[in-house]
N, C-alpha and C positions, 0 to 999 in steps of 0.2 A: 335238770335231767341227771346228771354226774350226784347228785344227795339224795334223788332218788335211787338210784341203782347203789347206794351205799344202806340204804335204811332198807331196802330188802333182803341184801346180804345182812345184816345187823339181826333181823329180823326172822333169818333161817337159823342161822350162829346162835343168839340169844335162846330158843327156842329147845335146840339140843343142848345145854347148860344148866348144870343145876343153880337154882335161885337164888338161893342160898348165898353161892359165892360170886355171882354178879352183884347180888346187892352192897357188897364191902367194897365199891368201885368208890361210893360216897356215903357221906353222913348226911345229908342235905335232908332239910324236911321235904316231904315229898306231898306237892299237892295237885291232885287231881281237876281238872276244867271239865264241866260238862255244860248243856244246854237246855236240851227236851231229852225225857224219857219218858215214857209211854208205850202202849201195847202195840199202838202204829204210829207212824209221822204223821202231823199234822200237816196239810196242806203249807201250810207257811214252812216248816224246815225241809219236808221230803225230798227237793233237790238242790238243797248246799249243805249237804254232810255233818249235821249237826246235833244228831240224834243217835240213842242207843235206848235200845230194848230194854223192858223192865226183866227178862228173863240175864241178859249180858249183867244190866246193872246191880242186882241182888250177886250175881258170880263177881264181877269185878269187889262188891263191898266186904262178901265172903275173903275173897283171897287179899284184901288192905286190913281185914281183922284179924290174919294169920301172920303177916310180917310186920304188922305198923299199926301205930296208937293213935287213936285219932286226936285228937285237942282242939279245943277252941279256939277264934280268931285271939282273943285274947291271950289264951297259953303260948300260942306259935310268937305274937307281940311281942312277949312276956320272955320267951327263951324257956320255955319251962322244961325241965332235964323228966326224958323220960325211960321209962324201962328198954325198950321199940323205936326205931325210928322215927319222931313225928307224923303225922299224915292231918291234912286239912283240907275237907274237901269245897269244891267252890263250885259254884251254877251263874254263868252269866246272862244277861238280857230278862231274865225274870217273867220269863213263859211261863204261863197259864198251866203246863204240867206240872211246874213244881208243886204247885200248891195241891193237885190231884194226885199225882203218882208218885213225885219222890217222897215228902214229906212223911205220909205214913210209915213208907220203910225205912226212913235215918231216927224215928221216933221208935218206933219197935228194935233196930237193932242198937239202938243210942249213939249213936254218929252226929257230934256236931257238923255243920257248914255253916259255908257264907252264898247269899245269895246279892249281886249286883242287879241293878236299874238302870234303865236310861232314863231320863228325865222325861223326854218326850213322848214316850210309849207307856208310862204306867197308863194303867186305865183304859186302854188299847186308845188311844186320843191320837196315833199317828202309828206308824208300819215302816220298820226297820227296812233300806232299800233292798237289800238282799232277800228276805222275804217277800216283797214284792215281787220281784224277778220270778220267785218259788210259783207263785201265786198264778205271774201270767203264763209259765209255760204249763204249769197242771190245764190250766183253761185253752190254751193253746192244743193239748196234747189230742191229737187225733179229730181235730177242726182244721182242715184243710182251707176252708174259707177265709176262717181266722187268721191262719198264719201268713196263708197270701196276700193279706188282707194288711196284716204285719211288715211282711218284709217288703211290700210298695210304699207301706211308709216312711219304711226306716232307709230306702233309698232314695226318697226323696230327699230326708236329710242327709244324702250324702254319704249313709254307711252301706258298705259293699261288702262284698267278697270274704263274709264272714263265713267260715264252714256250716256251722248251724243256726237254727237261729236259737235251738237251749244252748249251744257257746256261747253264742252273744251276749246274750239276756245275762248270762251268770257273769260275762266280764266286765260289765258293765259296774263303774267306781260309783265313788261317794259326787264325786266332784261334776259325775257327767247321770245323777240319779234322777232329776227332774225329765228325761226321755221315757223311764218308766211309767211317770207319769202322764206323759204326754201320750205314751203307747195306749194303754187305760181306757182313753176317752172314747179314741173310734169304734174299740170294741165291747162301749157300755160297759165294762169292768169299774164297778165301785168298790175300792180298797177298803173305805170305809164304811160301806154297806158290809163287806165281807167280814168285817172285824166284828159289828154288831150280830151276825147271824153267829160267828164263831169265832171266838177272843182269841187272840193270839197269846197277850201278857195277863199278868195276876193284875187284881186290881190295887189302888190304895189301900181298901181295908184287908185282903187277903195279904199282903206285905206286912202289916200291923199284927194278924192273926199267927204268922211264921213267927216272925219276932218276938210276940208272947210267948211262944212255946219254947224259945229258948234259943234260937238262931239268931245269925245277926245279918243284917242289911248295909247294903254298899254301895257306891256309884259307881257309873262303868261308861260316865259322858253322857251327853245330850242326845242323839239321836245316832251314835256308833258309827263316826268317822274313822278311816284308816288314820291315826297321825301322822304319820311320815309324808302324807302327800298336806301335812296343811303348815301353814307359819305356825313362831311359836307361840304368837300371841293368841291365835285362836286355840291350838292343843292346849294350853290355859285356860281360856274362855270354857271350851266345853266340860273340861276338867273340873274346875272352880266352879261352876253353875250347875254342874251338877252334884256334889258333894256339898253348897247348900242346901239344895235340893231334899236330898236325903237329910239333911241334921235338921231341915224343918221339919219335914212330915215326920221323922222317926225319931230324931236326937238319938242316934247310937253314942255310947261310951267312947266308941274307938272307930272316929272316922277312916274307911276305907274308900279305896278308888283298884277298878281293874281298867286295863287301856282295855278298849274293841280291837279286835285286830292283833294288834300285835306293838312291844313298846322298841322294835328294830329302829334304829336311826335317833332315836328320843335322847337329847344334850344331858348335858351335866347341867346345862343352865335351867331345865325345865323344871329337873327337881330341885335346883335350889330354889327359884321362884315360889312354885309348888310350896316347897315347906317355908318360906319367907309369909306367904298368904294363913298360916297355920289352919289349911283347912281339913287337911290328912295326915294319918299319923303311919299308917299302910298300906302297900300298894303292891299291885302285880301286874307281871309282863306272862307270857306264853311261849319264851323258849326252850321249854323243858328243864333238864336238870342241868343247870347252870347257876355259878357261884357269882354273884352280885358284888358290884362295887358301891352301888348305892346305900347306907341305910336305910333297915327297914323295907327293902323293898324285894321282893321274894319272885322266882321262877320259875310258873306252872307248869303239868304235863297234858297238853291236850286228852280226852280219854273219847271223841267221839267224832274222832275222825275218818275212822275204820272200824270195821268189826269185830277187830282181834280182841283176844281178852285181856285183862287187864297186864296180868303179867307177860302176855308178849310184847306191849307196846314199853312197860317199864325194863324190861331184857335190854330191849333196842335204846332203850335210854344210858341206861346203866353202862352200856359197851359201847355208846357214843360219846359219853363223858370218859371213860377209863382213853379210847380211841383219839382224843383234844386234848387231855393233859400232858402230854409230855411238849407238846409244841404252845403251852397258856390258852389255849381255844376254850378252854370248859369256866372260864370266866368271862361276863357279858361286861364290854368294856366300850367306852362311851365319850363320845367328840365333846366339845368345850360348846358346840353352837349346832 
């Protein structure tokens, strides 16, 4: 609550600032996360905040073509010294929008990315839990039968005194997602009936057809676990099996891996393992603009998490990194285990 009511004052502040001189807070490449963009949400993202409009998304690439150069996975790799700040932008989980909506507009304006996979969802072959969740409460929404129908269930197992049951549904982890599943069944919901009527993810050859055109592909784990809730032999597992994953179907040049979630809590020992296995050569976490102790491994800015435009959310970045350096905050530093 206390970093929320700091990121809205950030966010007023930033806003009345010329751009200009917020952005000399850092040098840092600046890369952009996004998800789905499309004309409307998909039923899979419309209720976990992971979507921005193609009308935001053309404004957000406008104003990254005004302060920032874009480059390749491989130039940002590379260190490649530009005129502009860097900027590299990146798409995780590998919805079926990219290949429809965004791709035509980073090919007309010439904007490299990178797009990550999970291993388990190319091909729509399984349903990221969190889109699940999307799933039952759109189905749930305004079925009163259903949802009473729902939360006798869900007290049967024991779970109470939840405020809503869309709270619930959304807090619902990695680790307790087979309920979803379970939810599913009494209400004849077929996840994977849903997928075949309306894909979620690109498929294998549309991953292939990206990649022709001059982007590059990445892994982003197995099926999009929080790591910080799992050991570390598993945040491995999922890691490693899925970055073969990718250098079979695709052999990029330059093995990439993005965490799901977020890389908070993630050792020292993970990435030396990690690069011990030589299976990636680049990696990305999602704390914004923050300076890395790891090689090679870079710190994205969320861009569709909220509405705002692009430069209000990079404001709020820029005067939260100037706001941590004098106390060492604005570097992501990292336990032994």
């Amino acid at each position: 609550m206390k970093e929320e009511a700091i990121f809205k004052l950030l966010f007023k502040v930033g806003d009345a600032l010329p751009f200009h001189w917020l952005k000399r807070a850092s040098h840092l490449p600046v890369i952009p996360l996004y998800h789905a963009v499309s004309e409307h949400p998909s039923v899979y993202v419309k209720h976990v905040n992971v979507w921005r409009s193609l009308d935001q998304f053309k404004a957000d690439l406008d104003f990254y073509l005004k302060y920032y150069e874009p480059v390749s996975l491989e130039d940002l790799y590379n260190g490649k010294k530009t005129r502009k700040t860097p900027l590299h932008l990146t798409f995780d989980d590998g919805l079926k929008e990219c290949c429809d909506d965004v791709i035509p507009i980073l090919k007309e304006k010439g904007i490299p990315a990178s797009f990550f996979l999970n291993s388990a969802f190319v091909d729509n072959r399984d349903l990221f839990f969190r889109f699940k969740a999307s799933v039952l409460i759109e189905y749930l929404d305004g079925n009163s039968d259903a949802q009473n129908e729902c939360i006798d269930f869900l007290n049967k197992r024991g779970k109470k005194n939840f405020a809503s049951l869309k709270q619930y549904l959304l807090s619902v982890t990695y680790l307790e997602k087979e309920i979803l599943d379970d939810l599913a069944g009494p209400l004849s919901l077929d996840y994977k009936q849903k997928l075949s009527q309306q894909a979620c993810y690109m498929t294998s050859e549309e991953a292939r057809s990206i990649q022709s055109q001059g982007f590059t592909i990445g892994a982003h784990s197995i099926d999009h676990p929080r790591y910080d809730a799992l050991p570390l032999e598993e945040q491995l597992r999922q890691t490693i099996q899925s970055l073969k994953f990718v250098q079979d179907k695709y052999a990029p040049t330059l093995p990439s891996f993005a965490f799901p979630f977020t890389d908070f809590r993630i050792s020292k020992r993970f990435f030396q393992e990690l690069s011990a296995s030589k299976t990636c050569k680049i990696s990305f976490g999602c704390a914004g603009l923050k300076k890395e102790n790891i090689e090679n491994h870079f710190q994205r800015v969320p861009m569709d998490e909220n509405s705002l435009s692009a430069k209000a959310n990079l404001s709020k970045e820029y005067l939260y990194y100037l706001l941590k350096a004098p106390i060492g905050k604005n570097v992501f530093r990292r336990g032994e285990l």
